[in-house]
N, C-alpha and C positions, 0 to 999 in steps of 0.2 A: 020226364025229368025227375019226379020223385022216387020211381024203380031207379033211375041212375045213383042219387043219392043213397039211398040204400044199398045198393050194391059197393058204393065206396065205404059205408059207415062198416059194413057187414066183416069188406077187404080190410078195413083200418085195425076192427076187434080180433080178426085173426091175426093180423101180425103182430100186435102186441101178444097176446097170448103167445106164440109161436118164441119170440123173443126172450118173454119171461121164462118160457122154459129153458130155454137155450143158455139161459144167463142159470137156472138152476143149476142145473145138468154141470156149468164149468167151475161154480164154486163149489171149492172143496174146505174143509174143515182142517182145522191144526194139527187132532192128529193122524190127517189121511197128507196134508203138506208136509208132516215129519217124515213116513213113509218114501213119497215123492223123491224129496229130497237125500232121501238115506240116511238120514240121522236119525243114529243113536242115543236117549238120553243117557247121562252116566248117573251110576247108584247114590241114592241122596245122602249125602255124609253129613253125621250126627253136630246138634249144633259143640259149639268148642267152649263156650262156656255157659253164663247164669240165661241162659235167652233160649224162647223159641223160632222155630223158622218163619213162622207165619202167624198171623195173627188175622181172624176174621172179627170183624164188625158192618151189621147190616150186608148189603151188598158189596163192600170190599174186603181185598184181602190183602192186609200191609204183609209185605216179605222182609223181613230182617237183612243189615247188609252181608254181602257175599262177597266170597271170593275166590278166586280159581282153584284154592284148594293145595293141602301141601306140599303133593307131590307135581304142581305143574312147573314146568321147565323155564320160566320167564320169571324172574325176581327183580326188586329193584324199582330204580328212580327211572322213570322216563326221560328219556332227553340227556342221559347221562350212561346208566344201565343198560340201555333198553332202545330199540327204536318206537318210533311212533308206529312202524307196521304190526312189533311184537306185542306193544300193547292195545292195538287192534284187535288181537289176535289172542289176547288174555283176556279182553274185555267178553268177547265172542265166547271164550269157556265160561267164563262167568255167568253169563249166558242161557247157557245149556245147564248149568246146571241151576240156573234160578228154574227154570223149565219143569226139569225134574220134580222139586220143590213145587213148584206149583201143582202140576199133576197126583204129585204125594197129599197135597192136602186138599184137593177138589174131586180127585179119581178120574178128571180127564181136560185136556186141553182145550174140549169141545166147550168146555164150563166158562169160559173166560169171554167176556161181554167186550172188552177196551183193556188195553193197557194203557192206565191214566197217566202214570206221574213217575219219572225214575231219575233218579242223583245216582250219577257217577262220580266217583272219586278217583283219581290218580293220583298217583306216588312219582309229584314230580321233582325233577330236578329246578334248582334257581333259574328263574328266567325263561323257565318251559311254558309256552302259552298255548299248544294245540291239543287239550284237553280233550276238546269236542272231536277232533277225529279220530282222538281212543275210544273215546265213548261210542260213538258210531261203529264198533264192531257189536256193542247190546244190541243198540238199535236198530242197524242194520237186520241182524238174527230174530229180533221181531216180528219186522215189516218180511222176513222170508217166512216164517212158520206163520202168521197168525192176516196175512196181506195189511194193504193202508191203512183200511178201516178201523182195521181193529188194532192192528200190531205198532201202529204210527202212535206218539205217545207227547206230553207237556216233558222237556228235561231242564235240570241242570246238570253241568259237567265243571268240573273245580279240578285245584290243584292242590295237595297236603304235600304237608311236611316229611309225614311217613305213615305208610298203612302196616297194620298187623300183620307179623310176622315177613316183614318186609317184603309184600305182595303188592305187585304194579296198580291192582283194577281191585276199587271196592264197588259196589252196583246194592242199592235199594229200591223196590220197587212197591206199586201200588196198581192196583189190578181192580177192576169192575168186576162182579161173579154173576151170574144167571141164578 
């Protein structure tokens, strides 16, 4: 009986091990899920006025809000301008290029511990209340480069009156660093 026990305890420690490997082996890191995925991050464009892009303290790293940048093709009030696909779809570049930005001031995507805390802003129209499923083009872009763990995040998503330069998706974020 006690050789049987032991040959269960012996079977048990191998399959965990075996497992834990297994589980090594399929996680992958951000910027091998960048790869994966085929995204390209776009070049970091310089901040526009009195501000920097990032700002480190202790282990976080506040990012200044963003925005898809001048030359992207979506302008305008959501729910007026805009559908709520396009501003999906703006929030998602915004995104990519917070990404960049972060990578500009860590040297690698592999650096990022949690994506803690992110406010979305849209540029809505009166009476537009699905904020949260513009924002969920960040989010979504998240949870694809960085998985739940890490890329799943605390948000709020709002609606303004009008964002700079009359851009659909403004996006700030807060990031945990290694």
């Amino acid at each position: 009986m006690k050789a049987l026990v032991n040959i269960c305890i012996i079977g048990l420690f191998a399959l965990m091990v075996m497992s834990s490997r297994g589980i090594a082996q399929t996680v992958s890191t951000a910027e091998a899920r960048l790869k994966e995925l085929n995204i390209t991050l776009p070049s970091v464009p310089p901040p526009v006025a009195n501000y920097v892009d990032s700002v480190r303290v202790g282990n976080l790293l506040f990012l200044a809000g963003n925005t898809a940048g001048p030359g992207w093709k979506y302008k305008g009030k959501v729910g007026k301008d805009l559908t709520v696909q396009e501003g999906y779809d703006t929030a998602r570049q915004v995104g990519l290029i917070m990404l960049a930005k972060v990578r500009a001031a860590l040297g690698s995507l592999d650096r990022v511990k949690r994506i803690v805390k992110v406010l979305g802003m849209v540029n809505s129209a009166e009476g537009f209340g699905d904020q949260p499923r513009v924002v969920n083009g960040f989010s979504d872009l998240m949870v694809e480069v960085f998985g739940e763990a890490i890329g799943k995040h605390a948000r709020s998503a709002v609606g303004m009156a009008g964002l700079p330069s009359n851009n659909a998706v403004e996006v700030e974020m807060i990031v945990e660093i290694e």
